[in-house]
C-alpha positions in Angstrom: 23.7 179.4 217.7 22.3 178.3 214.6 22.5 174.6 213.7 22.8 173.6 210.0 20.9 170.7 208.9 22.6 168.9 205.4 19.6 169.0 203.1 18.6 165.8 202.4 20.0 164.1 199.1 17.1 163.1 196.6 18.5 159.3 195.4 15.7 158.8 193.4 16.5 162.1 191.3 20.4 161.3 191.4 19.7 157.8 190.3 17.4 159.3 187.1 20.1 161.8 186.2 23.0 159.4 185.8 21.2 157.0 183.9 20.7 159.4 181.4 24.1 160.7 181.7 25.2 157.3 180.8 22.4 157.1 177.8 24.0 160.7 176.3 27.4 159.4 177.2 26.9 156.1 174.9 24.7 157.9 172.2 26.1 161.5 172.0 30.0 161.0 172.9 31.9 157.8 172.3 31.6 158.0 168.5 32.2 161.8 168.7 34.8 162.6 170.5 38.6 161.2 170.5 38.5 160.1 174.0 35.8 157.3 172.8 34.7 155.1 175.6 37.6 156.4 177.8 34.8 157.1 180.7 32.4 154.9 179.8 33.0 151.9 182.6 33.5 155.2 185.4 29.9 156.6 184.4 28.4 153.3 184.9 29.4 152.7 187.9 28.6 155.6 189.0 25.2 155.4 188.0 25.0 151.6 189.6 25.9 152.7 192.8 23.7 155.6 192.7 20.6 152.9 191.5 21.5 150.7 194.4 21.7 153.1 196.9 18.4 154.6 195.9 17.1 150.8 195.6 18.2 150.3 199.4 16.1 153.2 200.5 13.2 151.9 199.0 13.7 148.2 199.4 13.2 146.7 195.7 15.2 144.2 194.6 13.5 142.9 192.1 15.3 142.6 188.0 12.4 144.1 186.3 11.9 143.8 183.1 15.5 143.9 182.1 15.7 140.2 183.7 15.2 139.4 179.9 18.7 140.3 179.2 20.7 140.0 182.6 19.9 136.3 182.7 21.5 135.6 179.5 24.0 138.3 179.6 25.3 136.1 183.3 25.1 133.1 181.3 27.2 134.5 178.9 29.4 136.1 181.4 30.1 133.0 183.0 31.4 131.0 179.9 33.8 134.0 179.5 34.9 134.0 182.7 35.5 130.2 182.5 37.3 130.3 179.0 39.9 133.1 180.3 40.4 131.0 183.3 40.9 128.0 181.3 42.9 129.2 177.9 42.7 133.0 178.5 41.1 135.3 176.6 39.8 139.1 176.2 39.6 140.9 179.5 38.6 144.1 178.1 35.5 142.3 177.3 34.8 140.3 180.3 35.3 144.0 182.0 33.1 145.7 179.9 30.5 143.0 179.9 30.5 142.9 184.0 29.8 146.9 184.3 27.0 146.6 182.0 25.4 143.7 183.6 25.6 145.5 187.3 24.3 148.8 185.4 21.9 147.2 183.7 20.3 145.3 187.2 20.9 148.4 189.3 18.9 151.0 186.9 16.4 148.1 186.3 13.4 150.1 187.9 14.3 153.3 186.2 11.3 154.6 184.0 12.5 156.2 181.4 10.4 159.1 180.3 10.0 158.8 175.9 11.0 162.5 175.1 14.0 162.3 177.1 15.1 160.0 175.0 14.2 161.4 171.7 16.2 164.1 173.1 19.2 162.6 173.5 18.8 161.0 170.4 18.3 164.7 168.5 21.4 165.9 170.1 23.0 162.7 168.6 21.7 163.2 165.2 23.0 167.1 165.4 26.8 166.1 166.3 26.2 162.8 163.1 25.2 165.8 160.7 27.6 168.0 161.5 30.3 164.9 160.9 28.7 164.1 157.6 28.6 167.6 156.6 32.1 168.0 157.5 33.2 164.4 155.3 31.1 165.8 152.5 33.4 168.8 152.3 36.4 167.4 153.3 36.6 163.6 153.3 37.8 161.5 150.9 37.6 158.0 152.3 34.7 156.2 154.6 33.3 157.9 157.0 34.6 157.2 160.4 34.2 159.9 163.0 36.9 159.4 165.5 36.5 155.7 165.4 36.4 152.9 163.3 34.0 153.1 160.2 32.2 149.4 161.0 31.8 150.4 164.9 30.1 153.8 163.5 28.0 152.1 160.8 26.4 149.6 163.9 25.7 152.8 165.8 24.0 155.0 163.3 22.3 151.8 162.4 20.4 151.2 165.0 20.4 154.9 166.4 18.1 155.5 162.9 16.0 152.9 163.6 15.7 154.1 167.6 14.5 157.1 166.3 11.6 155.7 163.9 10.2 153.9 166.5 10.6 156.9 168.7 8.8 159.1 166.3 5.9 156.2 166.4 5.3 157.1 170.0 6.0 160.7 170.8 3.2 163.5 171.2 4.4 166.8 169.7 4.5 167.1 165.6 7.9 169.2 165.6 9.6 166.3 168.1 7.9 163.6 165.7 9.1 165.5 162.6 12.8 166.1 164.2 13.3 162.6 164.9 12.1 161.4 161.4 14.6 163.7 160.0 17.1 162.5 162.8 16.3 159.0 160.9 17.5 160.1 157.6 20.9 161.6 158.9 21.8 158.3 160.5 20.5 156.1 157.6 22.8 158.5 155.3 25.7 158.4 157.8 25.4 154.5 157.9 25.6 154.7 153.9 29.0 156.7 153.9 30.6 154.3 156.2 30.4 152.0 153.2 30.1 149.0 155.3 28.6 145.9 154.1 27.5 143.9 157.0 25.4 147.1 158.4 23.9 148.3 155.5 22.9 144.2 154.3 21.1 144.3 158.5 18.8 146.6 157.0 16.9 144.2 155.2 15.5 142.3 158.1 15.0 145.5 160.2 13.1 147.1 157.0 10.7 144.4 157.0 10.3 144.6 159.9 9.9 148.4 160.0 6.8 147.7 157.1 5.2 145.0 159.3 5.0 147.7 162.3 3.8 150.1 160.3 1.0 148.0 158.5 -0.2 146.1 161.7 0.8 147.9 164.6 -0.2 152.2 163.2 -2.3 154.3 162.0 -1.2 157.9 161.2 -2.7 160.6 161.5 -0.5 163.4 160.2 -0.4 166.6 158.9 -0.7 166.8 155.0 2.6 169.3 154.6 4.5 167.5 157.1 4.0 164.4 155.7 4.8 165.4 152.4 7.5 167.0 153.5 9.3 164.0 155.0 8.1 161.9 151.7 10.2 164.2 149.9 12.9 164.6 152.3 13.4 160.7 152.2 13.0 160.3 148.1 16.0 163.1 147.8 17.9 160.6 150.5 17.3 157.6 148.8 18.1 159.1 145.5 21.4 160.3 146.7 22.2 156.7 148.2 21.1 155.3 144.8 23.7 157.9 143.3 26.5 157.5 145.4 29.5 155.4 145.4 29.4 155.0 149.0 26.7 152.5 148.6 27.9 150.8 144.9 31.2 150.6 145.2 31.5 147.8 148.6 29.3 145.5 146.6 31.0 145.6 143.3 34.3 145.1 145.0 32.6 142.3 147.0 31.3 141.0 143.5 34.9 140.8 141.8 36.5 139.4 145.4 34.1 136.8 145.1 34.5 135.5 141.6 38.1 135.6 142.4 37.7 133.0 145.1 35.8 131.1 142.9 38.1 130.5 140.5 39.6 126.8 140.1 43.4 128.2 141.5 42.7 131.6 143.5 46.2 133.5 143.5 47.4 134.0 146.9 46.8 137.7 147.0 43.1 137.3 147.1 43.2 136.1 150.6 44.2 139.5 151.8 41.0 141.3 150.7 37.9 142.1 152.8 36.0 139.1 151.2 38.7 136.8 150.6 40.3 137.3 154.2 37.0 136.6 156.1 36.3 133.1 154.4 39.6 132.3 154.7 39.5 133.4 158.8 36.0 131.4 158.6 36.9 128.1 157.3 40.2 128.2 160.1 38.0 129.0 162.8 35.5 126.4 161.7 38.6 124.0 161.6 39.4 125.0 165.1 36.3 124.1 166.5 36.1 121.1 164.8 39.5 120.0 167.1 37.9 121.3 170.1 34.0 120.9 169.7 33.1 121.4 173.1 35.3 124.5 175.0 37.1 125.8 172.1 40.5 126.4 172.1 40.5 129.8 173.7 42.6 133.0 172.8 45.9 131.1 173.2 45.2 128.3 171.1 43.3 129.9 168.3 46.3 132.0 167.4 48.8 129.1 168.0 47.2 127.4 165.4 46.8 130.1 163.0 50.8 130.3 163.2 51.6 126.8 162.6 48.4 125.7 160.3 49.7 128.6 158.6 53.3 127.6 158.6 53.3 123.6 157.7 50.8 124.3 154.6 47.5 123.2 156.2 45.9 126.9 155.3 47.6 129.7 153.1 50.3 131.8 154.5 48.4 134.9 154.6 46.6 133.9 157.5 49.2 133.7 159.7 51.1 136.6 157.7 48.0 139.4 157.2 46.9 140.9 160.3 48.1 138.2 162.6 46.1 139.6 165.9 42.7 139.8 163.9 39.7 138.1 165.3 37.6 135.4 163.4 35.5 138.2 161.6 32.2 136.3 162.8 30.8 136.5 166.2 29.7 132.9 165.6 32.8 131.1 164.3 34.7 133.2 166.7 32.5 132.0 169.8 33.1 128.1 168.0 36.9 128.6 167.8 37.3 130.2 171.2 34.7 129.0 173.6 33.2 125.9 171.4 29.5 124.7 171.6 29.1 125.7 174.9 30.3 129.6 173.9 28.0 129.4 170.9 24.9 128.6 172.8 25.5 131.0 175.6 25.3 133.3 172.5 22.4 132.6 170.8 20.7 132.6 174.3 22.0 136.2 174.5 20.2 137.0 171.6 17.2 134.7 171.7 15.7 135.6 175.3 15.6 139.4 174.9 14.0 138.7 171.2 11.8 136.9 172.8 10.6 139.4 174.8 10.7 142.0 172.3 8.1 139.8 170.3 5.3 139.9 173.6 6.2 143.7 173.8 4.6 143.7 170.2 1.6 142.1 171.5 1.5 144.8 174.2 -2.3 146.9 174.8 -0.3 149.8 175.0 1.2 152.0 172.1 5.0 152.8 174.1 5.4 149.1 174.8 4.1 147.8 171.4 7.3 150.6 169.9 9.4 149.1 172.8 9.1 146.0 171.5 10.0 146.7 168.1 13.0 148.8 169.0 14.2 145.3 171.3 13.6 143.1 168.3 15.2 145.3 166.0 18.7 145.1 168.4 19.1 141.6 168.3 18.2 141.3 165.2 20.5 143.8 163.7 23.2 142.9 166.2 22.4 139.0 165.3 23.6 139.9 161.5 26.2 142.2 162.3 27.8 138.7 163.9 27.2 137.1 160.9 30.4 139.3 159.6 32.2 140.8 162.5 32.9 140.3 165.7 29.4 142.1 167.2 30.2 141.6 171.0 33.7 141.8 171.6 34.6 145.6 171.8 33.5 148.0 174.3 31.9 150.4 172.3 30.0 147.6 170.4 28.8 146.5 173.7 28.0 149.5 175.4 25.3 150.6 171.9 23.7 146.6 172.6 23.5 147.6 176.4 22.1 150.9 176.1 19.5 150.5 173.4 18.5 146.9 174.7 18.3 149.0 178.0 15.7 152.2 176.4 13.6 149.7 175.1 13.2 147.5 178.4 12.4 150.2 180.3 10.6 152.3 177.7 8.6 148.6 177.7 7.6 148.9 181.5 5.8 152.0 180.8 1.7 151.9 179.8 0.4 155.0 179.0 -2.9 156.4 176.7 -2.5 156.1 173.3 -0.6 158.1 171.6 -1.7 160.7 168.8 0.3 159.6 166.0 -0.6 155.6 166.3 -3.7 153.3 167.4 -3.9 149.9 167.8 -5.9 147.7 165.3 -8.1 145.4 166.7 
């Protein structure tokens, strides 16, 4: 009688796979398909406990290099947690942030390999054309997939600037070439969105784009691809120049502006984009100012936009337009909720991984020097977006921090020869 022997289950390969499952999940599906982040939290913990049971077999514990953001993120964490307890609050966040902290941790010694990546990121750019192709044709307001326009505009955001820091690092011209043109379609996606707040974050992550470029590479590329992308990115830029995708937001956020200047703004003006936002600004900043310290949680914060609203204190349309809105502003909304305490758990959220993206661009090696910049360039865009919106509060918005943050941590533990398309000066 023959005895069969189970063949014997490769964790290490498992763990691999369902990291990047979770990767092409984030990049490739929520903003795609109408089921969004539906089976987002499911993937990720099934990649954790596939990552911890491969950890357990080889007895590594350690955080890695993505310590740089699990620290903060469990700082962070905690003040939720205590805030809900306290006044209540958003579970849906707390939730999401828990899966990605244990997914984060457990897929901390992953090495992610560059062109797997790059993949995913191609296959992302393919399904973002074929959407802007498809509003092109048929579209006649902002492009917004099958979510909201602002949470698309922070995706292709910083999925265009994954891939130019990508393309800084890959071997292979056609892979470079793809994800300069996978660059374009998302800068152009991010420009039909029409969104303010995203398309003012690239500033910063321009300059720093021309820093990298002018202290950190030297190219070496092939005369007709070069050109080619030149003239690639001139007909882009033209056709942003041209388009009232990218005029229109700022003259209406001209006029909304002189409105509220005015000696006597009319009441009506405080149900526009620009008009709602200070007005949601200044209550917050009132809120905070009653409870400096904790905030005034979830409860409290819309309690008082009722009754400020109600006896006079601030005008009516704040508790009349959109009365379960959020503060509009990461920052004013961690003061009115959470209080200093909130605020600084924040900033440390942002400040620790930054910092670590700013000795990644010190790095020897040319992967780790484009890891770094690809880190710097998520807190930093992220770190505006809150400036505007609420950056960390949905899951979607959270699981694009996580993931990139992620791909550039682990893409940052790697030290490999120099690639062909950049050196480092000395």
């Amino acid at each position: 009688m023959i005895k069969l022997v189970p063949a014997q289950i490769n964790l290490n390969f498992l763990a691999n796979i369902s990291v990047y499952v979770v990767l092409a999940y984030v990049f490739s599906f929520i903003f795609f398909f109408p089921v969004g982040d539906g089976l987002l939290k499911e993937i990720m913990l099934l990649s954790s406990i596939l990552c911890i049971s491969w950890r357990f077999q080889k007895r590594s514990w350690s955080f890695g290099e993505t310590k740089y953001i699990v620290i903060p993120m469990a700082i962070y964490i905690t003040v939720l947690i205590v805030s809900y307890l306290l006044y209540d609050g958003f579970m849906s966040t707390i939730s999401m942030f828990l899966f990605s902290i244990l997914f984060l941790y457990s897929a901390s010694l992953i090495k992610l390999r560059i062109s797997f990546v790059a993949v995913i990121c191609l296959l992302s750019a393919f399904q973002t054309l074929d959407m802007v192709v498809d509003h092109l044709l048929h579209g006649t307001d902002r492009l917004a997939g099958t979510n909201n326009p602002i949470f698309l505009a922070m995706f292709t955001c910083l999925m265009s600037v994954l891939c130019f820091y990508l393309s800084l690092s890959v071997s292979g011209k056609f892979l470079r070439f793809s994800l300069w043109a996978g660059t374009s379609i998302f800068l152009l996606a991010t420009v039909l969105t029409e969104t303010r707040g995203v398309i003012i974050a690239y500033i910063p992550l321009l300059i720093l784009m021309i820093y990298f470029v002018l202290k950190k590479v030297k190219f070496k590329l092939n005369v007709r691809s070069g050109m080619a992308f030149v003239l690639f990115s001139i007909i882009l830029i033209d056709l942003a120049l041209h388009s009232d995708s990218l005029k229109v937001p700022f003259k209406t956020m001209k006029l909304e502006l002189q409105e509220m200047l005015d000696e006597s703004p009319k009441d009506e003006i405080y149900i526009t984009s620009v008009g709602f936002r200070i007005l949601m600004w200044e209550f917050s900043w009132a809120v905070a100012q009653e409870h400096p310290l904790l905030g005034a949680g979830r409860e409290g914060f819309y309690r008082y936009r009722q009754e400020w609203s109600e006896n006079g204190r601030f005008p009516s349309a704040l508790g009349q337009h959109l009365p379960e809105t959020h503060a509009h502003s990461q920052y004013f909304q961690e003061l009115a909720m959470r209080g200093a305490v909130g605020l600084v758990a924040l900033l440390g959220l942002f400040v620790m991984p930054a910092a670590r993206g700013m000795r990644l661009l010190r790095a020897d090696d040319n992967q780790r020097q484009c890891a770094g910049a690809i880190l710097l360039s998520v807190v930093i865009a992220f770190a505006t977006f809150a400036l505007t919106e609420v950056s960390l509060k949905h899951s979607e918005k959270i699981a694009v921090f996580v993931a990139l943050s992620f791909v550039a941590l682990s893409l940052g533990q790697r030290s490999q020869s120099t690639s062909p398309v950049m050196a480092t000066k000395e």
